[in-house]
N, CA, C and O of each residue as an XYZ file, in Angstrom:
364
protein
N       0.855     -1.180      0.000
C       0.000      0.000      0.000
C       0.897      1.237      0.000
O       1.950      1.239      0.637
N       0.554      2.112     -0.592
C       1.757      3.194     -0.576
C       1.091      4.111     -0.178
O      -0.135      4.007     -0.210
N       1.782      5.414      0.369
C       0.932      6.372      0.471
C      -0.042      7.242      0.393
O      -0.573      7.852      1.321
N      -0.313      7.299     -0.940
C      -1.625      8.226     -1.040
C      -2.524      7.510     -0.727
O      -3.415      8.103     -0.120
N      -2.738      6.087     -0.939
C      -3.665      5.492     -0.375
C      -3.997      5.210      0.695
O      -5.151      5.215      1.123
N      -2.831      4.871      1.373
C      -3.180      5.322      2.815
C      -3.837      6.217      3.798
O      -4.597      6.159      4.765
N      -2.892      7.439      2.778
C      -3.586      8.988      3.655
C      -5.131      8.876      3.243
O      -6.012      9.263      4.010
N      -5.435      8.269      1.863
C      -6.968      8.463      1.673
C      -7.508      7.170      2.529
O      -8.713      7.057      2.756
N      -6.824      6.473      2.863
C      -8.103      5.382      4.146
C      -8.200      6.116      5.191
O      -9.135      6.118      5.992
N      -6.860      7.016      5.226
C      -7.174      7.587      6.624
C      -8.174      8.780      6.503
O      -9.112      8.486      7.244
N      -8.341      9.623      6.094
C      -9.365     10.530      5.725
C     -10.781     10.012      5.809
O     -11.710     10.444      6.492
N     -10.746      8.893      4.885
C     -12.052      8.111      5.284
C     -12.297      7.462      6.555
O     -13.358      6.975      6.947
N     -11.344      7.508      7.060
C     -11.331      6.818      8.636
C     -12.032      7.704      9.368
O     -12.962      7.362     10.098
N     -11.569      9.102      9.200
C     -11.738     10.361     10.194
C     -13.134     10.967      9.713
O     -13.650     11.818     10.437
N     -13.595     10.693      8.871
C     -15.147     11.270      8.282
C     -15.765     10.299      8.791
O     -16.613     10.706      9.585
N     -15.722      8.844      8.672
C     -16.515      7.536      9.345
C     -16.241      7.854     10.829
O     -16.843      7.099     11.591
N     -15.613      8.622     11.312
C     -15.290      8.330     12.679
C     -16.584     10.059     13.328
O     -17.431      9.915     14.210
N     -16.341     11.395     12.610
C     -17.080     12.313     12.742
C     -18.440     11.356     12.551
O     -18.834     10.783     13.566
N     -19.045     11.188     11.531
C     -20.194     10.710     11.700
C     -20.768      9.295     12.798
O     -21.849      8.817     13.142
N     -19.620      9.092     12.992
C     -20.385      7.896     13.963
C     -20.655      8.449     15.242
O     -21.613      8.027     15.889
N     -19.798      9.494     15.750
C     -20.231     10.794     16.769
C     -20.945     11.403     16.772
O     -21.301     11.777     17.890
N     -21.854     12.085     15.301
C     -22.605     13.112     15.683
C     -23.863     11.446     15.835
O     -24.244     11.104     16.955
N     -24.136     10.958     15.052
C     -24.632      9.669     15.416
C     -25.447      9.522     16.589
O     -26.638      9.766     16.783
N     -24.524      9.060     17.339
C     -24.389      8.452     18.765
C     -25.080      9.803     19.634
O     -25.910      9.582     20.515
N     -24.624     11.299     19.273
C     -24.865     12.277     20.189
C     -26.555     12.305     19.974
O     -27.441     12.261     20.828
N     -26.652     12.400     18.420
C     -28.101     12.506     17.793
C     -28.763     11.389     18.904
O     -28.841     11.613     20.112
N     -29.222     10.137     18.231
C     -29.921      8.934     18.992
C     -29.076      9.241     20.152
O     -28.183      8.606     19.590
N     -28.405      9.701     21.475
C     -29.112      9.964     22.768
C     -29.690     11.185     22.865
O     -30.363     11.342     23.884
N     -29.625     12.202     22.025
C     -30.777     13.111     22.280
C     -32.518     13.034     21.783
O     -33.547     13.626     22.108
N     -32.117     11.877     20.757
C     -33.533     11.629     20.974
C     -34.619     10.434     21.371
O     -35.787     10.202     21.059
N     -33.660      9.815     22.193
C     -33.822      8.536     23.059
C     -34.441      9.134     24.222
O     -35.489      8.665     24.665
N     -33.871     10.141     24.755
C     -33.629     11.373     25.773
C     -34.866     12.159     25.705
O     -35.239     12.570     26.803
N     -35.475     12.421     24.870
C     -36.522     13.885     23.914
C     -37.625     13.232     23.848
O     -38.716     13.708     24.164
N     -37.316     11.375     23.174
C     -38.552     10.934     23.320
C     -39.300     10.847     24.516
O     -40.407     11.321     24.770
N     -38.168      9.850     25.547
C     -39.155     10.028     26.484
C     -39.633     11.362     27.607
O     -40.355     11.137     28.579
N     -39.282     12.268     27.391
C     -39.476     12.909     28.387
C     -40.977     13.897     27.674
O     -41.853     14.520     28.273
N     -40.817     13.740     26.614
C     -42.043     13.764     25.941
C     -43.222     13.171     26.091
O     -44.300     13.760     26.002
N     -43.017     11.507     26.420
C     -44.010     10.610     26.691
C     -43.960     10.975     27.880
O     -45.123     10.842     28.262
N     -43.353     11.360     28.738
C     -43.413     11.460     30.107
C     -44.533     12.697     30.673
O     -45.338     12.605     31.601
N     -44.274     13.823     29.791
C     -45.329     14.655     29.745
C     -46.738     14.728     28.850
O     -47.609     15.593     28.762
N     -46.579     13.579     28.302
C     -47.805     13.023     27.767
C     -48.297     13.625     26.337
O     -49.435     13.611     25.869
N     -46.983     14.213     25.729
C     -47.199     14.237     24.034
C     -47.698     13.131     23.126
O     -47.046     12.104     22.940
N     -49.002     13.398     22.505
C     -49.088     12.585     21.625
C     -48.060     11.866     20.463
O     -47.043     12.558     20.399
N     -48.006     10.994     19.756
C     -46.916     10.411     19.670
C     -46.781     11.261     17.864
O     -45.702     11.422     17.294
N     -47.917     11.610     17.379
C     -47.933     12.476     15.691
C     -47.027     14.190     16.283
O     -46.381     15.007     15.628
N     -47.301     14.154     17.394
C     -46.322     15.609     18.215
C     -45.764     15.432     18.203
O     -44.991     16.264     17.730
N     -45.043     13.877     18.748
C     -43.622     13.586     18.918
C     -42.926     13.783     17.988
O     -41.857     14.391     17.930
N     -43.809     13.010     16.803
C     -42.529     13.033     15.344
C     -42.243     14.264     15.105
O     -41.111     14.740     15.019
N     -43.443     14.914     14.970
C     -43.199     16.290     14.359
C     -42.035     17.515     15.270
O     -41.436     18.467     14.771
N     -42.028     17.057     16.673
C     -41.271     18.149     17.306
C     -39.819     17.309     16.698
O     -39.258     17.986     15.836
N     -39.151     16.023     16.980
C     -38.218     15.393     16.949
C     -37.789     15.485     15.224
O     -36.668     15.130     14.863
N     -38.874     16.027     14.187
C     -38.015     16.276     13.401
C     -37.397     17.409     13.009
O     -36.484     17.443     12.185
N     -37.983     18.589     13.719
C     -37.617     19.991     13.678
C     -36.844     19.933     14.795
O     -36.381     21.069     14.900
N     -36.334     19.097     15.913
C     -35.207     19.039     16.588
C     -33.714     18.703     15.762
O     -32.615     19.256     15.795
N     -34.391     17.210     14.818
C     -33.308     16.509     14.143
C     -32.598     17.813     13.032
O     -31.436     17.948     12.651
N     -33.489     18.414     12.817
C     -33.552     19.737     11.281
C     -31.909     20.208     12.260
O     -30.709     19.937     12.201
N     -32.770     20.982     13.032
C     -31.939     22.040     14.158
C     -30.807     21.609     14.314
O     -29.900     22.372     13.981
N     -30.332     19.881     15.020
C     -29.216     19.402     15.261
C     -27.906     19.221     13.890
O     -26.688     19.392     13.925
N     -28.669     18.882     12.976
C     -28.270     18.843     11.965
C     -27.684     19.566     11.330
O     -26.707     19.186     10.684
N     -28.402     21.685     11.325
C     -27.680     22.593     10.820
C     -26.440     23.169     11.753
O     -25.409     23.629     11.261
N     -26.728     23.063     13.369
C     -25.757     22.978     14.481
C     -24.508     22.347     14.139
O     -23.407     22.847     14.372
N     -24.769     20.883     13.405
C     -23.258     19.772     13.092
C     -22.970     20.594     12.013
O     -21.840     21.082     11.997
N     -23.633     20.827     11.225
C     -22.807     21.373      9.784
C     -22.214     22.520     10.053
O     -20.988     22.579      9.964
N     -23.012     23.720     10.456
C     -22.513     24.714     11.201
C     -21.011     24.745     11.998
O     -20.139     25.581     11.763
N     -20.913     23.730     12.915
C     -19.678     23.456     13.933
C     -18.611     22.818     13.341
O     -17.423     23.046     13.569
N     -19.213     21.758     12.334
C     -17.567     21.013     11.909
C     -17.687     20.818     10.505
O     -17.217     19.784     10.029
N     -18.564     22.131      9.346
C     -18.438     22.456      8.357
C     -16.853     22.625      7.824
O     -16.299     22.008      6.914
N     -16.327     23.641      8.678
C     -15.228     23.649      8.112
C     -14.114     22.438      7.904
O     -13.449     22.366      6.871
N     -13.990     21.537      8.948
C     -13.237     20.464      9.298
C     -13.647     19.465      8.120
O     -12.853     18.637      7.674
N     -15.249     19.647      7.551
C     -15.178     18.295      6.896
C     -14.989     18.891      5.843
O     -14.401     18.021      5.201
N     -15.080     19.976      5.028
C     -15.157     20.494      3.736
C     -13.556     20.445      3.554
O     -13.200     20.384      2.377
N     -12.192     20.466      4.838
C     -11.121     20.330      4.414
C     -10.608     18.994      4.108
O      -9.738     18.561      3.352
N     -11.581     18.391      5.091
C     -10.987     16.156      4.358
C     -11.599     16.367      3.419
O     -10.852     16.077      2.484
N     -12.593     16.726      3.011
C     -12.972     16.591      1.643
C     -12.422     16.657      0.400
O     -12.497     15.779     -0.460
N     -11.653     18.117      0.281
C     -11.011     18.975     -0.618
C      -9.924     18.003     -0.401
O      -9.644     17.287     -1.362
N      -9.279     17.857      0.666
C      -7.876     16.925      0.604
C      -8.037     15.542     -0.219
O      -7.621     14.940     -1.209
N      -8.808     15.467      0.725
C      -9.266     13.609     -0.194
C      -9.813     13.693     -1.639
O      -9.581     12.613     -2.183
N     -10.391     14.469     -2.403
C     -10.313     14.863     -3.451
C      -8.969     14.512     -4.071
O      -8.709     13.469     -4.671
N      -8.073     15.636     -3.815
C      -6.874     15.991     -4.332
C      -6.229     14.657     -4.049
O      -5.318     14.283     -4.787
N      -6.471     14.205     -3.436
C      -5.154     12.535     -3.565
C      -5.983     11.846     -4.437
O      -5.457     11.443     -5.475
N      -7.282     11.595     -4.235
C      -7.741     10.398     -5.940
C      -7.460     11.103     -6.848
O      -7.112     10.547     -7.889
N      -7.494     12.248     -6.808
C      -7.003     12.806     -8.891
C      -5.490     11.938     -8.187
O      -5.240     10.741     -8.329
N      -4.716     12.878     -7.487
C      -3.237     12.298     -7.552
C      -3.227     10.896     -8.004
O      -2.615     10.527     -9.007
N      -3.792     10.265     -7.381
C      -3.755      8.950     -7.497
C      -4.108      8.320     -8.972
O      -3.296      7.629     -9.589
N      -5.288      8.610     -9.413
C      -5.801      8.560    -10.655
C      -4.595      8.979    -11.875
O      -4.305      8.193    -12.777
N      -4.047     10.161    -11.748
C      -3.379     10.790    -12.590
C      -1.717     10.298    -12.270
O      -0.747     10.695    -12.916
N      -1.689      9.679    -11.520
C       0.060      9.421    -11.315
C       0.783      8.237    -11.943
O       1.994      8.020    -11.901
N      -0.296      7.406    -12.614
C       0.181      6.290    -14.055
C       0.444      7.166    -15.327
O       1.102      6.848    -16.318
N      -0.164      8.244    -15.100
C      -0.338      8.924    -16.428
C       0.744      9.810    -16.794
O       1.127      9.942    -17.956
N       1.303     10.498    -15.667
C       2.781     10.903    -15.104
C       3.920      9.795    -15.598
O       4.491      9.854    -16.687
N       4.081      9.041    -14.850
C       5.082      8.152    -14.699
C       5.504      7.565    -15.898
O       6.413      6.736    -15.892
């Protein structure tokens, strides 16, 4: 395995690894949301509807917070498959 490929598993490592976090944070906040909802005795067509304008909210919050971080693995990891792609064509 040589390098660029590497650095690109690793990139994909670190984007699989961001999303399995916001993930995990998401489903306990709304593991969390549901019930305290049922607890105060929201109907359950309320429930969806508040929990998806929560999910909306959480969602522009993640992009918002680690927009920048992922738009730079992105752009990077980009730039190594051309490299990669284009470096038989070089050689």
């Amino acid at each position: 395995m040589d390098q660029t490929t590497h650095l690109i598993d690793q990139l994909i490592g670190i984007l699989a690894w961001l999303y399995a976090i916001v993930m995990s944070v998401f489903s306990a906040l709304e593991t969390w949301l549901r019930a305290t909802l049922t607890t105060a005795g929201v109907p359950p067509n309320l429930q969806t509807i508040i929990l998806i304008v929560v999910g909306v909210g959480f969602l522009l919050l993640v992009v918002r917070a680690l927009g920048g971080i992922v738009r730079i693995i992105l752009v990077v990891l980009l730039l190594l498959l051309l490299l990669q792609v284009f470096r038989p064509l070089v050689a």
